[in-house]
PQR file with spaces between the fields and no chain letter, atoms N, CA, C, O and H, PARSE charges and radii, in Angstrom:
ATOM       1  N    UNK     1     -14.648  -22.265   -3.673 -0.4000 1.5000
ATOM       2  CA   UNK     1     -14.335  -22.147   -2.259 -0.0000 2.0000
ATOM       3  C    UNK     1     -13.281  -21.066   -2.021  0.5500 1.7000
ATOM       4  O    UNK     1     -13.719  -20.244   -1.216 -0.5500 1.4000
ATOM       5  N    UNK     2     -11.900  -20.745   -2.488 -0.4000 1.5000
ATOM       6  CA   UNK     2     -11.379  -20.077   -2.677 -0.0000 2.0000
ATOM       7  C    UNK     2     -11.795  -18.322   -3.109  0.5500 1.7000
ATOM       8  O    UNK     2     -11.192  -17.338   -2.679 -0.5500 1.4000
ATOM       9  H    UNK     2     -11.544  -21.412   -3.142  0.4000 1.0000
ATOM      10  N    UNK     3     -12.576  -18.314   -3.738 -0.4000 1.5000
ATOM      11  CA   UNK     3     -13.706  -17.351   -3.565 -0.0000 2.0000
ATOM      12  C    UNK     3     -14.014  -16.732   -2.378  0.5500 1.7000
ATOM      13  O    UNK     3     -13.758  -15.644   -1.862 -0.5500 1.4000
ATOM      14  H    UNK     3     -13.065  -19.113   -4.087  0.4000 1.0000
ATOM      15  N    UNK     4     -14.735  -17.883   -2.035 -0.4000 1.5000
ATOM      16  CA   UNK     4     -15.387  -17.344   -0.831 -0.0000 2.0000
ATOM      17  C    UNK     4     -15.046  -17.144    0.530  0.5500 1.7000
ATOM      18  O    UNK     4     -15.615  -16.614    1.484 -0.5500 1.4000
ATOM      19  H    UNK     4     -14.943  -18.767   -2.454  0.4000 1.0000
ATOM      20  N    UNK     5     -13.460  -17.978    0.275 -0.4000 1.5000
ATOM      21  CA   UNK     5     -12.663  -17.755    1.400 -0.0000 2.0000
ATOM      22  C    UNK     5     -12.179  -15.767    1.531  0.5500 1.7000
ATOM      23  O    UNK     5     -12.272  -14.994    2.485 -0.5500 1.4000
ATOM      24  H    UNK     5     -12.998  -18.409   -0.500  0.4000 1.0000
ATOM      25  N    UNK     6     -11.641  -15.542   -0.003 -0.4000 1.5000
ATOM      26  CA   UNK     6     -11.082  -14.695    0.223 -0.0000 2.0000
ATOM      27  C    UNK     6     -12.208  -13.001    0.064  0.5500 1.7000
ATOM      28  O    UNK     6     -11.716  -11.883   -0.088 -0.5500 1.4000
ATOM      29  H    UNK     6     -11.565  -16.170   -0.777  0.4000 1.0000
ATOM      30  N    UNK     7     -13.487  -13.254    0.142 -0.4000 1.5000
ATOM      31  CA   UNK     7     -14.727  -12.583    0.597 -0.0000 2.0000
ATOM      32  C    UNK     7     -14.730  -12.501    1.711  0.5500 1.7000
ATOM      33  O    UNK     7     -14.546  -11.414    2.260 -0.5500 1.4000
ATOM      34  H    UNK     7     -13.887  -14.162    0.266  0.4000 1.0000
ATOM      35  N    UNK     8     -14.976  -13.813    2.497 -0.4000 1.5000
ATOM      36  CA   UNK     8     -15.058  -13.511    3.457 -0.0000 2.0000
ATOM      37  C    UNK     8     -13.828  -13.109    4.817  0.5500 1.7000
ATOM      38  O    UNK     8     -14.130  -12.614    5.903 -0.5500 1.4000
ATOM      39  H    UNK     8     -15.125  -14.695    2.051  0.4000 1.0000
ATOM      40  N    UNK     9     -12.493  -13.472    4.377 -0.4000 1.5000
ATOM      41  CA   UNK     9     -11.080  -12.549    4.730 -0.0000 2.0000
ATOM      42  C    UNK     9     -11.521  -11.129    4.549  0.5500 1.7000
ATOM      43  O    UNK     9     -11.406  -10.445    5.565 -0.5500 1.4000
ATOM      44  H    UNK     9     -12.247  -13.873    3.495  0.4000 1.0000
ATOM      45  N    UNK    10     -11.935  -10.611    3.632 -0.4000 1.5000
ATOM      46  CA   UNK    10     -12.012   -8.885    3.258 -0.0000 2.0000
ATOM      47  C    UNK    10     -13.032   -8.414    4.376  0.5500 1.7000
ATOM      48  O    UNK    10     -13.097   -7.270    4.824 -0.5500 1.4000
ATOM      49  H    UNK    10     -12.028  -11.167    2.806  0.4000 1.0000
ATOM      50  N    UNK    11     -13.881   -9.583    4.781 -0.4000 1.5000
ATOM      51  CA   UNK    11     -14.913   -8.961    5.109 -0.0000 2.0000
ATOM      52  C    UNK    11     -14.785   -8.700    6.736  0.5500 1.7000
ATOM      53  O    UNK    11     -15.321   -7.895    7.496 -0.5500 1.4000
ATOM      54  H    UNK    11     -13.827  -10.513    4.417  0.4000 1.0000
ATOM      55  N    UNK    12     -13.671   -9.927    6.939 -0.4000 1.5000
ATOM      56  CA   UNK    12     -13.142   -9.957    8.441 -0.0000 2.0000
ATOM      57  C    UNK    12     -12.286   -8.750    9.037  0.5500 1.7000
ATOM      58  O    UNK    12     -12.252   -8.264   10.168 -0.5500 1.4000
ATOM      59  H    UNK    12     -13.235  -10.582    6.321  0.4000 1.0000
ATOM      60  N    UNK    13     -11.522   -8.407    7.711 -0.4000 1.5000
ATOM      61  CA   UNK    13     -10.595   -7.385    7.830 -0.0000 2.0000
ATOM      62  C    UNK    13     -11.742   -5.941    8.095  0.5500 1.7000
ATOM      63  O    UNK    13     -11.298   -5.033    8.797 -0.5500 1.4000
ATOM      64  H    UNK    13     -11.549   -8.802    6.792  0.4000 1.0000
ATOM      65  N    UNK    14     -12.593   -5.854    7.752 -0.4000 1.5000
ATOM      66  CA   UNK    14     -13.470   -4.847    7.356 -0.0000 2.0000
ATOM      67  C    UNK    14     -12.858   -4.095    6.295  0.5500 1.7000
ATOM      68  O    UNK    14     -12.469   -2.956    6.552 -0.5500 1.4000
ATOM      69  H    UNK    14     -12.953   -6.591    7.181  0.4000 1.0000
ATOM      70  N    UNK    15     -12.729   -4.528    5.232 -0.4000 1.5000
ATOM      71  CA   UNK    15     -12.768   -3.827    3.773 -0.0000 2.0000
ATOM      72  C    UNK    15     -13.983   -3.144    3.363  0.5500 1.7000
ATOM      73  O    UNK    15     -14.901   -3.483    4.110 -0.5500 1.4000
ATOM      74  H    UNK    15     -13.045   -5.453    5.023  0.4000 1.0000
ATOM      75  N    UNK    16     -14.334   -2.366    2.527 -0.4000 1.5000
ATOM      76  CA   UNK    16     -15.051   -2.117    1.498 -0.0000 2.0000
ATOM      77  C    UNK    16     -15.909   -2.561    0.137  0.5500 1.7000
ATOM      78  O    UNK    16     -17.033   -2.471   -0.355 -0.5500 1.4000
ATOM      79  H    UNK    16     -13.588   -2.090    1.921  0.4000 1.0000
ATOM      80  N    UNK    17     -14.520   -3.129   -0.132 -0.4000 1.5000
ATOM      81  CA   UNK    17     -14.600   -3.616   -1.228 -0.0000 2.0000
ATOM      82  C    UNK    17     -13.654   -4.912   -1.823  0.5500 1.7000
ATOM      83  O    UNK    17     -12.499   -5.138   -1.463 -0.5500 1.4000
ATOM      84  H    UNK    17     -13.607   -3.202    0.268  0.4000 1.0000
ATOM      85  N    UNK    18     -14.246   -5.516   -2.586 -0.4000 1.5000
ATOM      86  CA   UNK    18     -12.961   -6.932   -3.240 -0.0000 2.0000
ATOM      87  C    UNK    18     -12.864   -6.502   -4.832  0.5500 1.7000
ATOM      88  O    UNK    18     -13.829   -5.844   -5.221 -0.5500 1.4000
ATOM      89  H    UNK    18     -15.184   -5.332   -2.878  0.4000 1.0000
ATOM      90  N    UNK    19     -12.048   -6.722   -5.609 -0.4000 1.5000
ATOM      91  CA   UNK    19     -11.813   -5.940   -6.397 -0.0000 2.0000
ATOM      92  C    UNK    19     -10.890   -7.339   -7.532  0.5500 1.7000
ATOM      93  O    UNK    19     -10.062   -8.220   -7.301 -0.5500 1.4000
ATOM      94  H    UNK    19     -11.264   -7.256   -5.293  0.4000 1.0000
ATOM      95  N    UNK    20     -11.393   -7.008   -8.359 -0.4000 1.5000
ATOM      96  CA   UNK    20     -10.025   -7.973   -9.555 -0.0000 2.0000
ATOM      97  C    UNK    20      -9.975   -7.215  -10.980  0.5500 1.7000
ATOM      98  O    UNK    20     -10.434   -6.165  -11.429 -0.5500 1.4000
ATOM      99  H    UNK    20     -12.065   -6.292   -8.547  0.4000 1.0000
ATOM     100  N    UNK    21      -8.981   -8.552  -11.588 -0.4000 1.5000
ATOM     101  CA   UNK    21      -9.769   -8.335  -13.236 -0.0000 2.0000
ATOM     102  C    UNK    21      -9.614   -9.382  -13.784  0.5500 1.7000
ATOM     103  O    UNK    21      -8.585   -9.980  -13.470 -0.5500 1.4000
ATOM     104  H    UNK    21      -8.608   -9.405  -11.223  0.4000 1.0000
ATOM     105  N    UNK    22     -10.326   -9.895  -14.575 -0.4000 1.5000
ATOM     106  CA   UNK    22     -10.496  -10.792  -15.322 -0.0000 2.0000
ATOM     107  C    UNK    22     -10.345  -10.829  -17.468  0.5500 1.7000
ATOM     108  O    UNK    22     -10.790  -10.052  -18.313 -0.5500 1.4000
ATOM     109  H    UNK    22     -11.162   -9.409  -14.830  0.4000 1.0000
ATOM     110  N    UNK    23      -9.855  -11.590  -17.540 -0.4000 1.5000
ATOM     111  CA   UNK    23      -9.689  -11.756  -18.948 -0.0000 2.0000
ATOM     112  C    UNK    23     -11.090  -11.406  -19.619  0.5500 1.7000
ATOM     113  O    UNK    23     -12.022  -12.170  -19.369 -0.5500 1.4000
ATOM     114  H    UNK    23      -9.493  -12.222  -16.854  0.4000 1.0000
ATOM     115  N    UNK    24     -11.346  -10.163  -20.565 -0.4000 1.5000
ATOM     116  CA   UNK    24     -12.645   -9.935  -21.297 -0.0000 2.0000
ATOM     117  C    UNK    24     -12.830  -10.859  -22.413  0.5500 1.7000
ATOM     118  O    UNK    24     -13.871  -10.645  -23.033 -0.5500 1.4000
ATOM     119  H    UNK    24     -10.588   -9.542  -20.768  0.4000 1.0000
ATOM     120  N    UNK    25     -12.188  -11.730  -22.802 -0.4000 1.5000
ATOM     121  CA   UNK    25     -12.703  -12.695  -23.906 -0.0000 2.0000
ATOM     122  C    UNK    25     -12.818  -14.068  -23.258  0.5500 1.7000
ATOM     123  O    UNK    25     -12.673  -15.095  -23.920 -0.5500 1.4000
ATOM     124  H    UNK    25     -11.343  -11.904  -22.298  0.4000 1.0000
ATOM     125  N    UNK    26     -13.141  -14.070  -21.653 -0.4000 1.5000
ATOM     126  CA   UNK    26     -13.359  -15.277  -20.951 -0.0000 2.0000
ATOM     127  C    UNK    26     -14.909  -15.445  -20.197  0.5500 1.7000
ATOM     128  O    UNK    26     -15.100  -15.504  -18.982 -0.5500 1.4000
ATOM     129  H    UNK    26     -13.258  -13.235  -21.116  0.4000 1.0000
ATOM     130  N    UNK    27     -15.787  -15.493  -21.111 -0.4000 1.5000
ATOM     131  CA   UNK    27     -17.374  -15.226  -20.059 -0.0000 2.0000
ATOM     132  C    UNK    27     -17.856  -16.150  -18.823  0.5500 1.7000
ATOM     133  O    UNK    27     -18.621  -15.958  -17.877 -0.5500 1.4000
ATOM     134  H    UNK    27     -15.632  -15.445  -22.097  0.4000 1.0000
ATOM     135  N    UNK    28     -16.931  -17.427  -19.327 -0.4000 1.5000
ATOM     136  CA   UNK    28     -17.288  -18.172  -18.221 -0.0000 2.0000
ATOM     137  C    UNK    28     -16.511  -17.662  -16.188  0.5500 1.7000
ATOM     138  O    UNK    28     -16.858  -17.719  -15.009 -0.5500 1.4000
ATOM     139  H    UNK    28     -16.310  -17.583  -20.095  0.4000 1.0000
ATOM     140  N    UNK    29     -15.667  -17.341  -16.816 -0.4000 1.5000
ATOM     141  CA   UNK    29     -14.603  -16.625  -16.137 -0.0000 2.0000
ATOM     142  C    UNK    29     -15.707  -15.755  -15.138  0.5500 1.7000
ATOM     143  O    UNK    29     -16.135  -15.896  -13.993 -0.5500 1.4000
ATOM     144  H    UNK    29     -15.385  -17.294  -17.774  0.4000 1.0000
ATOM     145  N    UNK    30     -15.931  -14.664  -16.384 -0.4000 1.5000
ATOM     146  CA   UNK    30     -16.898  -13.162  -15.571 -0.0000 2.0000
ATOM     147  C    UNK    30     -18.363  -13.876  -15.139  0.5500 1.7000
ATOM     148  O    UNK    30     -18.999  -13.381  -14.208 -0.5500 1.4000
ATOM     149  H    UNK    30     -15.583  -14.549  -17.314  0.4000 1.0000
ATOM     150  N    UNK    31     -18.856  -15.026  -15.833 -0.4000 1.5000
ATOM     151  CA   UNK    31     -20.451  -15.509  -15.400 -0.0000 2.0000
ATOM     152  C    UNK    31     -19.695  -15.519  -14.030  0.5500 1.7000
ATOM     153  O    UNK    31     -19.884  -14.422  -13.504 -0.5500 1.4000
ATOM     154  H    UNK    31     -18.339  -15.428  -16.589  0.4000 1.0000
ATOM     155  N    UNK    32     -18.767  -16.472  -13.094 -0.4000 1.5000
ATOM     156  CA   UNK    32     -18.665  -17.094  -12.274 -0.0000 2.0000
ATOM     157  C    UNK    32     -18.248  -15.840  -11.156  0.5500 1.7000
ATOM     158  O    UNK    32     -18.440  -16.284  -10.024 -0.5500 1.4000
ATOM     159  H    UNK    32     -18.614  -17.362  -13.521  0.4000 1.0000
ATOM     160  N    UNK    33     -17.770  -14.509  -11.113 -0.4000 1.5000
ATOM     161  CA   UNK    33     -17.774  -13.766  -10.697 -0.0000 2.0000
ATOM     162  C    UNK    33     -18.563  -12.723  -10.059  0.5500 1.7000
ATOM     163  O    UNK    33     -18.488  -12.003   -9.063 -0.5500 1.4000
ATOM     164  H    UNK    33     -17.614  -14.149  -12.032  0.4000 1.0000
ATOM     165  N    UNK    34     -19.544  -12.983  -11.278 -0.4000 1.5000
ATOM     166  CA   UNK    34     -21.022  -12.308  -11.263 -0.0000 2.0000
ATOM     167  C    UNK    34     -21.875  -13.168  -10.119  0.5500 1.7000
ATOM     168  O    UNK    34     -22.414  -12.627   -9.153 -0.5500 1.4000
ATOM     169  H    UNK    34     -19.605  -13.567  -12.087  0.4000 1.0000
ATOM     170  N    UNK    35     -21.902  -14.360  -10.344 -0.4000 1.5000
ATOM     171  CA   UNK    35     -22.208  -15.467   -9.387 -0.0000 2.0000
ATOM     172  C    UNK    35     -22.086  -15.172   -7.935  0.5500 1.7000
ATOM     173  O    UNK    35     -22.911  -15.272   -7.026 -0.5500 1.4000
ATOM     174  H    UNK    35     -21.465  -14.800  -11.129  0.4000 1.0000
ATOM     175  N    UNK    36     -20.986  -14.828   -7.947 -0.4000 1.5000
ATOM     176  CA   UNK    36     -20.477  -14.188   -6.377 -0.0000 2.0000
ATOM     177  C    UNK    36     -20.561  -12.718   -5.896  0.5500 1.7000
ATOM     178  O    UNK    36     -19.953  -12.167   -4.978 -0.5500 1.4000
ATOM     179  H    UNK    36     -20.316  -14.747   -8.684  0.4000 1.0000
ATOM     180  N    UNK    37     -21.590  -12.173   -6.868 -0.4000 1.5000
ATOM     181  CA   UNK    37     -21.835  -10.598   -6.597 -0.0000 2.0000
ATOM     182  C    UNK    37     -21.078   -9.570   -6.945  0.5500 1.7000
ATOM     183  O    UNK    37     -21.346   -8.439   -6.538 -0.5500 1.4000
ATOM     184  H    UNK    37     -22.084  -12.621   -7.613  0.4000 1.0000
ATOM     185  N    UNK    38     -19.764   -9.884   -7.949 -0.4000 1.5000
ATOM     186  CA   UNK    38     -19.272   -8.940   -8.471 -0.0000 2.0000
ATOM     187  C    UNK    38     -19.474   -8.107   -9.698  0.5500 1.7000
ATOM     188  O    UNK    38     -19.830   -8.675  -10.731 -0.5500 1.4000
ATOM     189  H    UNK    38     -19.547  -10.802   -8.279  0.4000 1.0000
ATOM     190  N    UNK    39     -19.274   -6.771   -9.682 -0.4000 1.5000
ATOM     191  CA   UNK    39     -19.760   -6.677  -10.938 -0.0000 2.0000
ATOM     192  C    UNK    39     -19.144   -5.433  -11.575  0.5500 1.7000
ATOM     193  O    UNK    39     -18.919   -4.394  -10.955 -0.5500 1.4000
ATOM     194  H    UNK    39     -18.984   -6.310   -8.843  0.4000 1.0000
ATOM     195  N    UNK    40     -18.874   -5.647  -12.959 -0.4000 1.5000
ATOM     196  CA   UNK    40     -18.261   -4.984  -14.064 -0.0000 2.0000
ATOM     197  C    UNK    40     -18.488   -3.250  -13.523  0.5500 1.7000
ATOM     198  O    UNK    40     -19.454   -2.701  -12.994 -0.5500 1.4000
ATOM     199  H    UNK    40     -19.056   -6.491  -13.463  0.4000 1.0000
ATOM     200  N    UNK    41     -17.203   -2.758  -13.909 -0.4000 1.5000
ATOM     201  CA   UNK    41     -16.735   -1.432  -12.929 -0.0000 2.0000
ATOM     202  C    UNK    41     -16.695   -0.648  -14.744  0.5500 1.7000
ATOM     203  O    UNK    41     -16.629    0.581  -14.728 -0.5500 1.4000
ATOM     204  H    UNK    41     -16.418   -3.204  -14.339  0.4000 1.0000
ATOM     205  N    UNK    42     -16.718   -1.090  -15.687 -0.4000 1.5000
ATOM     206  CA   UNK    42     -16.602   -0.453  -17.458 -0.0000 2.0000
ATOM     207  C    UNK    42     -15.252   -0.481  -17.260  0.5500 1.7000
ATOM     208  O    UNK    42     -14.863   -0.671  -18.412 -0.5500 1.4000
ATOM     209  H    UNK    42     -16.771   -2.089  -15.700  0.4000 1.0000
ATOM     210  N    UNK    43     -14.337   -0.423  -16.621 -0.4000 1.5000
ATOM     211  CA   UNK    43     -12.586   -0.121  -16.678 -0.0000 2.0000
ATOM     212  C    UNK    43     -12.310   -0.967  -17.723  0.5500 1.7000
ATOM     213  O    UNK    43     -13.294   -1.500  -18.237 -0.5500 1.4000
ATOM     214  H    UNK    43     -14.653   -0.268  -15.685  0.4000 1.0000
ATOM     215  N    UNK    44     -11.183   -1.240  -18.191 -0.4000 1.5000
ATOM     216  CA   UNK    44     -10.665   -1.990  -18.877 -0.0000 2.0000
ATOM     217  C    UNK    44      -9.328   -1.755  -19.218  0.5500 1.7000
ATOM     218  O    UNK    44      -9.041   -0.564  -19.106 -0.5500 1.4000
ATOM     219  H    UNK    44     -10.384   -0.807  -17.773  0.4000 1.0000
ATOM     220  N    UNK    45      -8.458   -2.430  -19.575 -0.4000 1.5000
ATOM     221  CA   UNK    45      -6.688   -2.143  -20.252 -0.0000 2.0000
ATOM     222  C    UNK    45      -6.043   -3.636  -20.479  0.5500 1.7000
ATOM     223  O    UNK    45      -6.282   -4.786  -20.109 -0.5500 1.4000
ATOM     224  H    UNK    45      -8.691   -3.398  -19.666  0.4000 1.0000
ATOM     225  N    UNK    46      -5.221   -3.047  -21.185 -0.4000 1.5000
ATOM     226  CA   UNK    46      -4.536   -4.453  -22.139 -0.0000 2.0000
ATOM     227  C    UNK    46      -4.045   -5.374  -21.219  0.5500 1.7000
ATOM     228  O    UNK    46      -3.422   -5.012  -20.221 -0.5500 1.4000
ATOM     229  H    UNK    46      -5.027   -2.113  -21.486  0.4000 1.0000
ATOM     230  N    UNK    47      -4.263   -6.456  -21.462 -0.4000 1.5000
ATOM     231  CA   UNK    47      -4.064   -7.634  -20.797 -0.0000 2.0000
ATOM     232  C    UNK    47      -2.188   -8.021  -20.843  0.5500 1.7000
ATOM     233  O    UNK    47      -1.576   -8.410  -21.838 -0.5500 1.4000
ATOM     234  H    UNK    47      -4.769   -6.750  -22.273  0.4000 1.0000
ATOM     235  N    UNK    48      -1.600   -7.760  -19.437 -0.4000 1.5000
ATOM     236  CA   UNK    48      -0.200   -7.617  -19.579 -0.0000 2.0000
ATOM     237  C    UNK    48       0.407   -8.621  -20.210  0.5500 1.7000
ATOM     238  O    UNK    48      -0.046   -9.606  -19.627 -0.5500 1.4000
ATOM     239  H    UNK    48      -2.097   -7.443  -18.629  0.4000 1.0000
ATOM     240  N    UNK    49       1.310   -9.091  -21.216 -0.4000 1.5000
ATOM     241  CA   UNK    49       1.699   -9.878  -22.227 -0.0000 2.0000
ATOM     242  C    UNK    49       1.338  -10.852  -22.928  0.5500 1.7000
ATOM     243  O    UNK    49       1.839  -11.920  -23.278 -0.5500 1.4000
ATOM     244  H    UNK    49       1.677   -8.291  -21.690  0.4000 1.0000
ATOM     245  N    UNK    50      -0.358   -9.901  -23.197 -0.4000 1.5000
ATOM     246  CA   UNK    50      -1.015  -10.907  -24.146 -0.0000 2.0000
ATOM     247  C    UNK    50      -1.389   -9.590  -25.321  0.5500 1.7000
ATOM     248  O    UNK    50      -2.301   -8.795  -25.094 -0.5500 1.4000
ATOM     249  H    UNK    50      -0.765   -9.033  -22.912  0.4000 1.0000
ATOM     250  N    UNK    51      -0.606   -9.527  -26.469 -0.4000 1.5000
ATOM     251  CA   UNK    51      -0.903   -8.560  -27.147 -0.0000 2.0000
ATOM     252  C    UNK    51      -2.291   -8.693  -28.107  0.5500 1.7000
ATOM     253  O    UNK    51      -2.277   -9.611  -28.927 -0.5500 1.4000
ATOM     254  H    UNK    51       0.135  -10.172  -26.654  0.4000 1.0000
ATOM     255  N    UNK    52      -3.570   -7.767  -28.045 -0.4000 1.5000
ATOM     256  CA   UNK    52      -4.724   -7.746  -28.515 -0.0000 2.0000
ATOM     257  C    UNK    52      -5.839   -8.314  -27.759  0.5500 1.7000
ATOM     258  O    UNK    52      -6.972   -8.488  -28.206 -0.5500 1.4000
ATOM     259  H    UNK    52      -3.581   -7.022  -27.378  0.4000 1.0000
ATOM     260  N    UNK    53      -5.362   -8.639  -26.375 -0.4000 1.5000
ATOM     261  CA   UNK    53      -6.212   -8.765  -25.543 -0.0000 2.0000
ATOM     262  C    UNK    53      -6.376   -7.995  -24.314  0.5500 1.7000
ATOM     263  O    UNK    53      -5.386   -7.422  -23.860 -0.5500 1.4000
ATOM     264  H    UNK    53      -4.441   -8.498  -26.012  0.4000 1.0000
ATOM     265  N    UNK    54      -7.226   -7.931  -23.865 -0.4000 1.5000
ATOM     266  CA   UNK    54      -7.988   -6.790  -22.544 -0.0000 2.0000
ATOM     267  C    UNK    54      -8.362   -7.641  -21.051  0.5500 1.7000
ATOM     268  O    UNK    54      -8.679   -8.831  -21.030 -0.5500 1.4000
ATOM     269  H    UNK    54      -8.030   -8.397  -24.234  0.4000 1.0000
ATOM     270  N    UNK    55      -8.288   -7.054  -20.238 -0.4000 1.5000
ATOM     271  CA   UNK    55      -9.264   -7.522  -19.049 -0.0000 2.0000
ATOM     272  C    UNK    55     -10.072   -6.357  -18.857  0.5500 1.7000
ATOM     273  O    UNK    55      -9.883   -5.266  -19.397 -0.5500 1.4000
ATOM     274  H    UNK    55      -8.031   -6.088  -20.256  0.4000 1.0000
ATOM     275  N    UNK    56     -11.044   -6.674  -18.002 -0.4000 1.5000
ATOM     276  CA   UNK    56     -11.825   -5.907  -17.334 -0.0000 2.0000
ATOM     277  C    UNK    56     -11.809   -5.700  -15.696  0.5500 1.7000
ATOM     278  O    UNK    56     -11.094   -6.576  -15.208 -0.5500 1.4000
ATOM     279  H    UNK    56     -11.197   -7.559  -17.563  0.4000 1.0000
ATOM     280  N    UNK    57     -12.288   -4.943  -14.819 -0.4000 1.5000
ATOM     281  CA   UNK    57     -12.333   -4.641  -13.887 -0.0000 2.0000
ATOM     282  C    UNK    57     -13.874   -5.531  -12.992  0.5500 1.7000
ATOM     283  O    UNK    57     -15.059   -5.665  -13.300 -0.5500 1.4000
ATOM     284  H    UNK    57     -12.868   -4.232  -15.215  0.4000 1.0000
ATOM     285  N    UNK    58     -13.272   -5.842  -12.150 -0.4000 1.5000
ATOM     286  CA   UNK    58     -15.070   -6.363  -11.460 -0.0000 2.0000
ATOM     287  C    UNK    58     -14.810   -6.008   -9.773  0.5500 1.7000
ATOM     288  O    UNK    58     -13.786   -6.377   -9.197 -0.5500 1.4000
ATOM     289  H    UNK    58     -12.310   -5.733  -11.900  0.4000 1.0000
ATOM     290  N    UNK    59     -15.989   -5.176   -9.042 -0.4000 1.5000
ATOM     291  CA   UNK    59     -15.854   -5.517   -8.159 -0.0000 2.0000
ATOM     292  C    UNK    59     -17.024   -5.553   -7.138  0.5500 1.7000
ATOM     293  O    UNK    59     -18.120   -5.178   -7.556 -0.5500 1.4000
ATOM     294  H    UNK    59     -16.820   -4.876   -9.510  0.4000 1.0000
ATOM     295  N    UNK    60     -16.932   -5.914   -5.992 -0.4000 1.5000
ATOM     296  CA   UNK    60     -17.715   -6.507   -4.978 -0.0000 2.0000
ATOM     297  C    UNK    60     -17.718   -5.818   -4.047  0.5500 1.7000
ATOM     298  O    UNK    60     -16.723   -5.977   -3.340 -0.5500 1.4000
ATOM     299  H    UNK    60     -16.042   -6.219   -5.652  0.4000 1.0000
ATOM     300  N    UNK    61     -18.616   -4.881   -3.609 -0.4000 1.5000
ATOM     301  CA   UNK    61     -18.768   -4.092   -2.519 -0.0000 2.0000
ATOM     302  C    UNK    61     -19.406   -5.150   -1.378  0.5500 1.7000
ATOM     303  O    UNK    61     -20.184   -6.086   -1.568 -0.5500 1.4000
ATOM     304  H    UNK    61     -19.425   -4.752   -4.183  0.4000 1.0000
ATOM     305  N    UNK    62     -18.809   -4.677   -0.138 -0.4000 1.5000
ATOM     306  CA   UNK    62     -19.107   -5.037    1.111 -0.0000 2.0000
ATOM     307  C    UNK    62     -19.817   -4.628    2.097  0.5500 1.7000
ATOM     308  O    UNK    62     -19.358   -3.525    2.394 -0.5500 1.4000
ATOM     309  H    UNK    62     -18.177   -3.917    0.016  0.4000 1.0000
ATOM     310  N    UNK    63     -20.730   -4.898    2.822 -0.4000 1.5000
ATOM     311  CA   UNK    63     -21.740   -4.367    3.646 -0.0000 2.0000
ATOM     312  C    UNK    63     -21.128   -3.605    4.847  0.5500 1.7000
ATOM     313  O    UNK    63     -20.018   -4.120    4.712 -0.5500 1.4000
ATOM     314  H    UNK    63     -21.103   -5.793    2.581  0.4000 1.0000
ATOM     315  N    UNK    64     -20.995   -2.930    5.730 -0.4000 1.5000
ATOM     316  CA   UNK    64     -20.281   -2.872    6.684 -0.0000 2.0000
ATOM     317  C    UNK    64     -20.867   -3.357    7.564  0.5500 1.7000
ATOM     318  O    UNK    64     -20.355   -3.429    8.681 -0.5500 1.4000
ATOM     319  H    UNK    64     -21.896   -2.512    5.839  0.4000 1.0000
């Protein structure tokens, strides 16, 4: 729900786009993202004070 609250906020605002990142060694994480139409941007960088781990980039373009 939270999700979709904050989709549809972006969408009220008239954004573009919704945008995150998510932990890359979490799939359930990215399945559930994907779920909601977002999708893997290839970005990636170290996951801030988790040394040897990464996130990734996902995002969700908006219709105008």
């Amino acid at each position: 729900m939270l999700a979709a609250a904050v989709i549809a906020w972006a969408r009220a605002q008239n954004s573009t786009h919704v945008g995150l990142w998510v932990p890359a060694d979490n799939p359930g994480a990215r399945a559930f993202y994907q779920r909601q139409g977002f999708r893997p941007t290839g970005r990636s960088r170290p996951f801030p004070g988790a040394a040897g781990r990464s996130i990734t980039e996902m995002r969700l373009e908006l219709a105008p």
